[in-house]
PDB file with one MODEL, atoms N, CA, C and O in Angstrom:
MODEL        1
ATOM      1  N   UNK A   1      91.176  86.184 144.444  1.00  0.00           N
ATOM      2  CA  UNK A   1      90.330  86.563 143.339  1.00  0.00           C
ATOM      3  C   UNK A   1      90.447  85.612 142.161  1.00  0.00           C
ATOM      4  O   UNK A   1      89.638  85.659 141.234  1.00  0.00           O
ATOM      5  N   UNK A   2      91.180  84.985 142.189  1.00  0.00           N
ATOM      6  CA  UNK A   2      90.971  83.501 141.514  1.00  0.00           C
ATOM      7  C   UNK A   2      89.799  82.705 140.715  1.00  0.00           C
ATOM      8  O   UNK A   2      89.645  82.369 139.541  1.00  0.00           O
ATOM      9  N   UNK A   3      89.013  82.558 141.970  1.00  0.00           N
ATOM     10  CA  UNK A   3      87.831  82.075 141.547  1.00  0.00           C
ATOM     11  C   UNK A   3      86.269  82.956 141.470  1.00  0.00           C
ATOM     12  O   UNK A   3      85.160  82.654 141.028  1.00  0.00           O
ATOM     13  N   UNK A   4      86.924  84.366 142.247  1.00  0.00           N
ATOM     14  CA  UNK A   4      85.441  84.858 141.832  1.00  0.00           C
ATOM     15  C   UNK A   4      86.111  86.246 141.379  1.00  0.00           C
ATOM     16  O   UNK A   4      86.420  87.058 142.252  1.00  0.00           O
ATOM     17  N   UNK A   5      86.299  86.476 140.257  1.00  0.00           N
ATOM     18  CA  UNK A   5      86.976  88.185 140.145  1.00  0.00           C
ATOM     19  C   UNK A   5      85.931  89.271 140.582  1.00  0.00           C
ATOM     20  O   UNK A   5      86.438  90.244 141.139  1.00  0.00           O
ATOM     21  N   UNK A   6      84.667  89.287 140.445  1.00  0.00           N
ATOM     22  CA  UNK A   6      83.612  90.017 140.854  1.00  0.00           C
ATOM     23  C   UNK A   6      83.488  90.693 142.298  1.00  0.00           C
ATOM     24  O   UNK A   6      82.726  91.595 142.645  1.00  0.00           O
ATOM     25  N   UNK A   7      84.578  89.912 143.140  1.00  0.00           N
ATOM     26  CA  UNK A   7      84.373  90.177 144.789  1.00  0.00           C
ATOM     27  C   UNK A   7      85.971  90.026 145.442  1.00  0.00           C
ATOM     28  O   UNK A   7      86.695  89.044 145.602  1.00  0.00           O
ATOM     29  N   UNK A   8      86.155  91.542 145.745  1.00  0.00           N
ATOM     30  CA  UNK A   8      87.528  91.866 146.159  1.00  0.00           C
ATOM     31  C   UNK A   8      87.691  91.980 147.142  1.00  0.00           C
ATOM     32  O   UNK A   8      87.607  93.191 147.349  1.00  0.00           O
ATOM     33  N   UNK A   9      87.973  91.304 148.349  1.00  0.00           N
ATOM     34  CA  UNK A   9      87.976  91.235 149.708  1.00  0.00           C
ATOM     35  C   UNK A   9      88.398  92.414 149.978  1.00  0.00           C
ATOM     36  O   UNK A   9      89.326  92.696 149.220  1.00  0.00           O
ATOM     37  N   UNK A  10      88.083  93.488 150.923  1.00  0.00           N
ATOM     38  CA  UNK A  10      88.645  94.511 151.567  1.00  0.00           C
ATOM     39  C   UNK A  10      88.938  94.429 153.017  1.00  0.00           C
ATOM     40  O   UNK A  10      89.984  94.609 153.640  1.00  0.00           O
ATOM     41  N   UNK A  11      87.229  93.974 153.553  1.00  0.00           N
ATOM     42  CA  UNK A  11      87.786  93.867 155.184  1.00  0.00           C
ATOM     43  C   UNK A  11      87.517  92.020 155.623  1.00  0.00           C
ATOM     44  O   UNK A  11      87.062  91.091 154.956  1.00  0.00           O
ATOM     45  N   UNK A  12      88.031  92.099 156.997  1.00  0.00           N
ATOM     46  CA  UNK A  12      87.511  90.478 157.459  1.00  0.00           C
ATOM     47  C   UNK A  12      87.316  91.009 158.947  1.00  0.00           C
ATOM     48  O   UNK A  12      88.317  91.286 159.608  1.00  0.00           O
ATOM     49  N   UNK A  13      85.812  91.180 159.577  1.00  0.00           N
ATOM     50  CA  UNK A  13      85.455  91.293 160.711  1.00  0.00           C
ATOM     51  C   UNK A  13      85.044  90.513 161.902  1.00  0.00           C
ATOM     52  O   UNK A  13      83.853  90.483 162.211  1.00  0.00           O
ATOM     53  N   UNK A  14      85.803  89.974 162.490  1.00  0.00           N
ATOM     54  CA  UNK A  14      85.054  89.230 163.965  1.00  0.00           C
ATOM     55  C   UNK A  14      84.191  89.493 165.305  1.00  0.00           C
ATOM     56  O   UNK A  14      84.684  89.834 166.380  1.00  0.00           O
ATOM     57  N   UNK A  15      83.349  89.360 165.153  1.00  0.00           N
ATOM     58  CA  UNK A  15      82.458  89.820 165.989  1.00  0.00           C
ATOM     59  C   UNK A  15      81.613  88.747 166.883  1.00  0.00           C
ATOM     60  O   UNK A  15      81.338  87.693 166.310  1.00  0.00           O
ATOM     61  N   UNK A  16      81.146  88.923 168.320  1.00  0.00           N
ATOM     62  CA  UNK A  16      80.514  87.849 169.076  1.00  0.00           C
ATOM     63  C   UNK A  16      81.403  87.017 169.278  1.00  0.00           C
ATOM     64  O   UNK A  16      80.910  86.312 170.158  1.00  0.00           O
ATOM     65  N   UNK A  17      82.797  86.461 168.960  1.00  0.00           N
ATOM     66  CA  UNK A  17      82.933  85.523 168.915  1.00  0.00           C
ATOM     67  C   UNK A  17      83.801  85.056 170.746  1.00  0.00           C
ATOM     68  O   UNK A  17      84.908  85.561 170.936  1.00  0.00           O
ATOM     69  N   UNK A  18      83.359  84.383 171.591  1.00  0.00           N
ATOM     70  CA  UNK A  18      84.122  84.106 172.479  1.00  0.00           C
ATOM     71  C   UNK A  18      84.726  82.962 172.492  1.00  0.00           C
ATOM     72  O   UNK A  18      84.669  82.094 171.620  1.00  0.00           O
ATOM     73  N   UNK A  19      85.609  82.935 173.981  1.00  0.00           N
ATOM     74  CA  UNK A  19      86.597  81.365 173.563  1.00  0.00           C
ATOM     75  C   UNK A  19      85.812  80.953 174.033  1.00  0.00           C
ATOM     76  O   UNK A  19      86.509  80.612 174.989  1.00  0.00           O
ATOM     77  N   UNK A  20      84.541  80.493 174.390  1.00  0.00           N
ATOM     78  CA  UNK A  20      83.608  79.219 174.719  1.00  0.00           C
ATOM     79  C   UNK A  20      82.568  79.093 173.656  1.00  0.00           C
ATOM     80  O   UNK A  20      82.014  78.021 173.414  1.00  0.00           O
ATOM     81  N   UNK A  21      82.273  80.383 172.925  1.00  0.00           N
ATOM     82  CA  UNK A  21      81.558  79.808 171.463  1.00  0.00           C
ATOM     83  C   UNK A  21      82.355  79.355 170.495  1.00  0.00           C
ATOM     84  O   UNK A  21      81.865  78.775 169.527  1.00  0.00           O
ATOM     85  N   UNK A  22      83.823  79.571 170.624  1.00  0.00           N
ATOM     86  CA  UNK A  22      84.453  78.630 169.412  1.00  0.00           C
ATOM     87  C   UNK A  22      84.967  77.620 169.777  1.00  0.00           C
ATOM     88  O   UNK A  22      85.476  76.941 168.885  1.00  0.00           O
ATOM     89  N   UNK A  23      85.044  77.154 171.059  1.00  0.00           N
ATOM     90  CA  UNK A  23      84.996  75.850 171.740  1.00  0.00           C
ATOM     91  C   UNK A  23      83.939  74.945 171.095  1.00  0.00           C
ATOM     92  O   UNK A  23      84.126  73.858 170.548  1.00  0.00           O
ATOM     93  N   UNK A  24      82.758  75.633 171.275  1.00  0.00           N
ATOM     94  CA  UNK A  24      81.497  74.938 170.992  1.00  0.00           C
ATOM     95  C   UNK A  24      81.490  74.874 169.526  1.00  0.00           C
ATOM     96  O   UNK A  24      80.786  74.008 169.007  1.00  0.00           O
ATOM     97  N   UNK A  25      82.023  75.494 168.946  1.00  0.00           N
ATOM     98  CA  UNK A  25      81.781  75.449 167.504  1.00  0.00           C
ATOM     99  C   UNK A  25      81.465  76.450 166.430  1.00  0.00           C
ATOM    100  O   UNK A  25      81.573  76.453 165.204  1.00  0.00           O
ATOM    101  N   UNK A  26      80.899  77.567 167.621  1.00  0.00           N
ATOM    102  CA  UNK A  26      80.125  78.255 167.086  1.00  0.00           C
ATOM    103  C   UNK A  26      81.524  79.423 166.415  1.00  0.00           C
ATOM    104  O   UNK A  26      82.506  79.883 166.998  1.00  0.00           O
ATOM    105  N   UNK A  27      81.072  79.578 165.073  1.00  0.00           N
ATOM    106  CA  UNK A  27      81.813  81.078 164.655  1.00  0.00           C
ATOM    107  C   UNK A  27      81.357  82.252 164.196  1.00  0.00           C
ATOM    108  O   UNK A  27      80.281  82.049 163.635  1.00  0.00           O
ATOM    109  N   UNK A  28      81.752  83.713 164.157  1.00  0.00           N
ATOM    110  CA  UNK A  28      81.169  84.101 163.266  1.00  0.00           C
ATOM    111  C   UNK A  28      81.725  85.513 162.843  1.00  0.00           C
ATOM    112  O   UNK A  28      82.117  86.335 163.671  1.00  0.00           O
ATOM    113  N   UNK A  29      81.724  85.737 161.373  1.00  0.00           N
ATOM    114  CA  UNK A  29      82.567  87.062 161.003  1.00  0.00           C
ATOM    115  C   UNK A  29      81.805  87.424 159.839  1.00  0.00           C
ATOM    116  O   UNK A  29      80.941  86.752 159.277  1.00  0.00           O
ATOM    117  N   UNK A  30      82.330  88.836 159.480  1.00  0.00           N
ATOM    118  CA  UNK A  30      81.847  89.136 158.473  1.00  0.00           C
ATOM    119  C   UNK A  30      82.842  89.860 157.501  1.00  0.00           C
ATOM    120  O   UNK A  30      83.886  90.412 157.850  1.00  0.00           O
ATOM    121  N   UNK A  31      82.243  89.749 155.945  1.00  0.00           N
ATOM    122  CA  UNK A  31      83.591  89.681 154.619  1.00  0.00           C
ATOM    123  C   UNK A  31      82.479  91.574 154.360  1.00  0.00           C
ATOM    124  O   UNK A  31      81.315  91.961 154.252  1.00  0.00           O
ATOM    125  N   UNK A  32      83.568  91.997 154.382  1.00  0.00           N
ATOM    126  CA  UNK A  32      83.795  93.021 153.170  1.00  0.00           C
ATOM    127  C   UNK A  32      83.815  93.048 152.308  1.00  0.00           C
ATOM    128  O   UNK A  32      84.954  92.648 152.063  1.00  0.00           O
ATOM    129  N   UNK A  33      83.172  93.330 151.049  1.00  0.00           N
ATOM    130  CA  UNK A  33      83.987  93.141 149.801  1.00  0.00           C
ATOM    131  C   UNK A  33      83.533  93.875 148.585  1.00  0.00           C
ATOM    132  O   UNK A  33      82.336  94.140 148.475  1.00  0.00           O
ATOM    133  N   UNK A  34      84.418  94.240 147.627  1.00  0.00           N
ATOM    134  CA  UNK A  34      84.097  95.970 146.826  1.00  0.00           C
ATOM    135  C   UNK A  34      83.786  94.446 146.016  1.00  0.00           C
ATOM    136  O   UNK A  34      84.422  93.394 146.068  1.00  0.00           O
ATOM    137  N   UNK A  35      82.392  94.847 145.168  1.00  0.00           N
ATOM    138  CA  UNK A  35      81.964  94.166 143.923  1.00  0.00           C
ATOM    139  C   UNK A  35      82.411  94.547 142.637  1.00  0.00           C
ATOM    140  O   UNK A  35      82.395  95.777 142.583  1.00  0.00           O
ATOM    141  N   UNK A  36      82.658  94.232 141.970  1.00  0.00           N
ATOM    142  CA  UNK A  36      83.109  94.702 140.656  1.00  0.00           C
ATOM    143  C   UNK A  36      82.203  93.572 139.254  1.00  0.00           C
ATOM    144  O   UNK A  36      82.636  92.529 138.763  1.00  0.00           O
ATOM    145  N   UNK A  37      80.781  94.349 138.923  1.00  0.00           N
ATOM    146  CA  UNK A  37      79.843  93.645 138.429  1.00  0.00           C
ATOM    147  C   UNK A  37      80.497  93.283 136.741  1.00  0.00           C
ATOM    148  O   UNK A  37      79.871  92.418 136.128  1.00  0.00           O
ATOM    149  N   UNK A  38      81.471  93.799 136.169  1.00  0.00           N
ATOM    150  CA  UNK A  38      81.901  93.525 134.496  1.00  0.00           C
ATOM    151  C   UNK A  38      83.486  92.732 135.161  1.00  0.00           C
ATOM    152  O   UNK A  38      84.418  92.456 134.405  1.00  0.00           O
ATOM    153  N   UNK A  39      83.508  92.579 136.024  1.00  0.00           N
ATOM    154  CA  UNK A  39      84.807  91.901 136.135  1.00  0.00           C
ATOM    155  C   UNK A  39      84.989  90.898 134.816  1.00  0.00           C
ATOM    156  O   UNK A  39      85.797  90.855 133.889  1.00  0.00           O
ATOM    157  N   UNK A  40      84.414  90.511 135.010  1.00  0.00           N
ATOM    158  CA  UNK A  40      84.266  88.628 133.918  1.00  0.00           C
ATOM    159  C   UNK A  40      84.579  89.086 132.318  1.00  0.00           C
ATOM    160  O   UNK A  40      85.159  88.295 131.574  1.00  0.00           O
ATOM    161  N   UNK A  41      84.192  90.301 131.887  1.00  0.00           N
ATOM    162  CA  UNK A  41      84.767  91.249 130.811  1.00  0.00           C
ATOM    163  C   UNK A  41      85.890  91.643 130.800  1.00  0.00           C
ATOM    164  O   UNK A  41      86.295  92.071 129.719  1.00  0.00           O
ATOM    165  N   UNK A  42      86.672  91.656 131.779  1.00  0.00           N
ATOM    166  CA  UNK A  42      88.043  92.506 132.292  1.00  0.00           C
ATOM    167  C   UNK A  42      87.913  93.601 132.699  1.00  0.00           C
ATOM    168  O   UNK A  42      89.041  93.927 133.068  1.00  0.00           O
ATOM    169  N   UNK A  43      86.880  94.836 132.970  1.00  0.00           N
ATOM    170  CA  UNK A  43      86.598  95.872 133.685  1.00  0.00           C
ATOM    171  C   UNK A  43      86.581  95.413 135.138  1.00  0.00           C
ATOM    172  O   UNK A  43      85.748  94.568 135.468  1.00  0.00           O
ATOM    173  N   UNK A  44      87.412  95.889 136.004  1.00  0.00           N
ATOM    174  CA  UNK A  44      87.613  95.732 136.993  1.00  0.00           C
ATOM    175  C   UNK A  44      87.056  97.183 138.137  1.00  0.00           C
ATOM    176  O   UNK A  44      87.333  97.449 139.307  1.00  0.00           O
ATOM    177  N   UNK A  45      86.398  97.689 137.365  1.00  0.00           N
ATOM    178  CA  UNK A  45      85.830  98.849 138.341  1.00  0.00           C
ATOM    179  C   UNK A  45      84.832  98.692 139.083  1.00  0.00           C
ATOM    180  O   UNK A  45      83.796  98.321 138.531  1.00  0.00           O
ATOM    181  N   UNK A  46      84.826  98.901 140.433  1.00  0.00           N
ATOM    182  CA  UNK A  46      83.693  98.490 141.456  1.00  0.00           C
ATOM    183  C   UNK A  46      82.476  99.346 141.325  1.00  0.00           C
ATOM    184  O   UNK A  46      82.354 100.403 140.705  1.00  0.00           O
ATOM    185  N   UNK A  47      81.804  98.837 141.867  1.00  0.00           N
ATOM    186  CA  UNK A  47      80.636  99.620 142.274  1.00  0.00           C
ATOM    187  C   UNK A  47      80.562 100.771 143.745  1.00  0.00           C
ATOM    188  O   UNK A  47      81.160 100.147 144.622  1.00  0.00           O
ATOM    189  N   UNK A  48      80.227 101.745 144.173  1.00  0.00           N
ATOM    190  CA  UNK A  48      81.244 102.795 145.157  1.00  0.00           C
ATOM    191  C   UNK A  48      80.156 101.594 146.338  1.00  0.00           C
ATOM    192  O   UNK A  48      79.211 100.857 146.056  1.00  0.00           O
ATOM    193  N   UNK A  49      80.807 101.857 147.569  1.00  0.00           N
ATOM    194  CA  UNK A  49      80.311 101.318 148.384  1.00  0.00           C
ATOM    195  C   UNK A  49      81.101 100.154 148.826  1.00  0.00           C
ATOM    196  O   UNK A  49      81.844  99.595 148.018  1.00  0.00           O
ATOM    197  N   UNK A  50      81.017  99.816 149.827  1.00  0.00           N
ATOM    198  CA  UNK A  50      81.071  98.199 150.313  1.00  0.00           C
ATOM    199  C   UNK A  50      80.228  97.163 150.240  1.00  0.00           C
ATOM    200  O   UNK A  50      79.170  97.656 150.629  1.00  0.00           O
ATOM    201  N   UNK A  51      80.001  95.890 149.956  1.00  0.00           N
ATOM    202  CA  UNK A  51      78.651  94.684 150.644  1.00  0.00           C
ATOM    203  C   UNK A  51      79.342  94.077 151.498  1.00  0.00           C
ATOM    204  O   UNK A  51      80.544  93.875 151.668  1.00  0.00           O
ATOM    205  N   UNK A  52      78.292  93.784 152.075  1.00  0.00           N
ATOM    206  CA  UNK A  52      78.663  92.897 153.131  1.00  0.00           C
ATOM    207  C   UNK A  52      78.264  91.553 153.256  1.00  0.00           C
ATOM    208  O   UNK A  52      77.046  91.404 153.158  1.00  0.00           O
ATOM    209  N   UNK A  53      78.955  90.476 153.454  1.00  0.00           N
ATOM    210  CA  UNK A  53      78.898  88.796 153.661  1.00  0.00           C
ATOM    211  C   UNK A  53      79.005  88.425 154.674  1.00  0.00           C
ATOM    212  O   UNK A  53      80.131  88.086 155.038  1.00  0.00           O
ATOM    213  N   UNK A  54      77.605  88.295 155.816  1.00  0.00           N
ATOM    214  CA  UNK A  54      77.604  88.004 156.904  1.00  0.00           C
ATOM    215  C   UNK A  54      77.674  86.296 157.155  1.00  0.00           C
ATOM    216  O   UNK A  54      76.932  85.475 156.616  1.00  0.00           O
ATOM    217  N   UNK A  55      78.829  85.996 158.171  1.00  0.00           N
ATOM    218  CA  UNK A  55      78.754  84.369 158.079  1.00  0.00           C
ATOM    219  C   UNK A  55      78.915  83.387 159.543  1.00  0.00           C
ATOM    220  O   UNK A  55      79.871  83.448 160.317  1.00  0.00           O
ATOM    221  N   UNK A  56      78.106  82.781 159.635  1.00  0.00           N
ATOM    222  CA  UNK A  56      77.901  82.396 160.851  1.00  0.00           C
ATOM    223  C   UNK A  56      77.589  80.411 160.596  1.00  0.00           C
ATOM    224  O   UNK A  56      76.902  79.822 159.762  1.00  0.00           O
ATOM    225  N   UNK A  57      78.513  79.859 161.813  1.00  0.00           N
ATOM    226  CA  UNK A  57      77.892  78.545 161.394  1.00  0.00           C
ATOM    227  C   UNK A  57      78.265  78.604 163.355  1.00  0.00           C
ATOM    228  O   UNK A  57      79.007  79.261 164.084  1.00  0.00           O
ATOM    229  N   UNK A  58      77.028  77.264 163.567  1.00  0.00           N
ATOM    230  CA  UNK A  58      77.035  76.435 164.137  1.00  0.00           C
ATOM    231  C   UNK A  58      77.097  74.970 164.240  1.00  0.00           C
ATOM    232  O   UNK A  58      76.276  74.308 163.605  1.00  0.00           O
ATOM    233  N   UNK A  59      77.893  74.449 164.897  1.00  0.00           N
ATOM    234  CA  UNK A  59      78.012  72.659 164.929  1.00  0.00           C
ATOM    235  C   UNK A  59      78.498  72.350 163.372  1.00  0.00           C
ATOM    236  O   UNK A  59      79.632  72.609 162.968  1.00  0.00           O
ATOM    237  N   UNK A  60      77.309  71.672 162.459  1.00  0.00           N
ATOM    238  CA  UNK A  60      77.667  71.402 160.991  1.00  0.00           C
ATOM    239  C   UNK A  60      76.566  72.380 160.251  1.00  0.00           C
ATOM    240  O   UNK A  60      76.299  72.071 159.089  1.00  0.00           O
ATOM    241  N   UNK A  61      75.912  73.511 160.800  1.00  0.00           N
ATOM    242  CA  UNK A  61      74.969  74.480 159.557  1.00  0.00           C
ATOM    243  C   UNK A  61      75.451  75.463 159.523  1.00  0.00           C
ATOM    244  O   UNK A  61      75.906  75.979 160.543  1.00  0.00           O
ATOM    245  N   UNK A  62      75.514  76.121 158.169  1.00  0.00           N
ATOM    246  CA  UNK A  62      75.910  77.048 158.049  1.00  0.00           C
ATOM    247  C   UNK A  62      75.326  78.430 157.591  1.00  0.00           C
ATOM    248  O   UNK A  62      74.912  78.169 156.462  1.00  0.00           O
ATOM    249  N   UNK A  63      75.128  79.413 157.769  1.00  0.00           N
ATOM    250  CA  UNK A  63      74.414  80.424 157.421  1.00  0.00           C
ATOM    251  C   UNK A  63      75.295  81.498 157.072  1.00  0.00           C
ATOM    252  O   UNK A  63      76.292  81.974 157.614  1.00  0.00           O
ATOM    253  N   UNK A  64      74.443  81.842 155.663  1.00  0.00           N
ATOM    254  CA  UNK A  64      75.230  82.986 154.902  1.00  0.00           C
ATOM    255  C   UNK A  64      74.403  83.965 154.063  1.00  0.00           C
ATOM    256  O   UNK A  64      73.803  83.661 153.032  1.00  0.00           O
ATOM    257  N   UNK A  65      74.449  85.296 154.685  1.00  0.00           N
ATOM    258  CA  UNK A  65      73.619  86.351 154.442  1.00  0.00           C
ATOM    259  C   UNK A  65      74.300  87.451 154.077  1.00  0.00           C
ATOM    260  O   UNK A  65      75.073  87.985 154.873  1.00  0.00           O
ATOM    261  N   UNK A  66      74.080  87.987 152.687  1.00  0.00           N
ATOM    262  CA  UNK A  66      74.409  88.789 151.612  1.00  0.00           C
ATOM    263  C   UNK A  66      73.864  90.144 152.073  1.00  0.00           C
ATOM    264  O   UNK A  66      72.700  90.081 152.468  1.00  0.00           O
ATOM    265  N   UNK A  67      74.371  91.220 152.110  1.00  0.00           N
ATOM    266  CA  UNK A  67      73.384  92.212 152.454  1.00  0.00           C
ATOM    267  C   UNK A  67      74.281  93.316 151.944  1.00  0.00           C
ATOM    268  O   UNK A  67      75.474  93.220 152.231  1.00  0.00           O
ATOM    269  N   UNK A  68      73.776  94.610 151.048  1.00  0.00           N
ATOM    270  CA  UNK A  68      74.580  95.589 150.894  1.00  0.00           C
ATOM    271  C   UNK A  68      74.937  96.690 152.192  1.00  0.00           C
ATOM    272  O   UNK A  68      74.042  97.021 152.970  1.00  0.00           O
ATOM    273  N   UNK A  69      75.989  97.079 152.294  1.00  0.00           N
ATOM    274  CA  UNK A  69      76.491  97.740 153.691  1.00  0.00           C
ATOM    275  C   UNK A  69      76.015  99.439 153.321  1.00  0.00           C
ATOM    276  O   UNK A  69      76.219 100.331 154.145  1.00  0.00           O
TER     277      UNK A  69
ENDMDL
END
């Protein structure tokens, strides 16, 4: 939380991923994480809920999709 106080990791999920797609390159997981929108004020109270940070790369692209859970 260093660099983003706003986003508090809770979970780290792996999913799809086999040993011949991460051979190939391919990865992919997804971040948990309780938001806390006044962080940057010092209020550290989240918002109720989880979001979710879906993340997937292949070879050298990377794709990253924000979505509330």
């Amino acid at each position: 939380n260093i660099w983003e106080p706003r986003l508090r990791v809770a979970l780290v999920s792996l999913a799809g991923n086999t040993a011949s797609a991460v051979t190939l390159g391919e990865l992919r997981f997804t971040i948990f994480v309780r938001y806390r929108p006044r962080a940057l004020s010092g209020d550290f109270t989240p918002e109720a809920g989880l979001r979710r940070i879906g993340y997937a790369t292949r070879e050298k692209t990377i794709t990253v999709k924000a979505v509330a859970a």
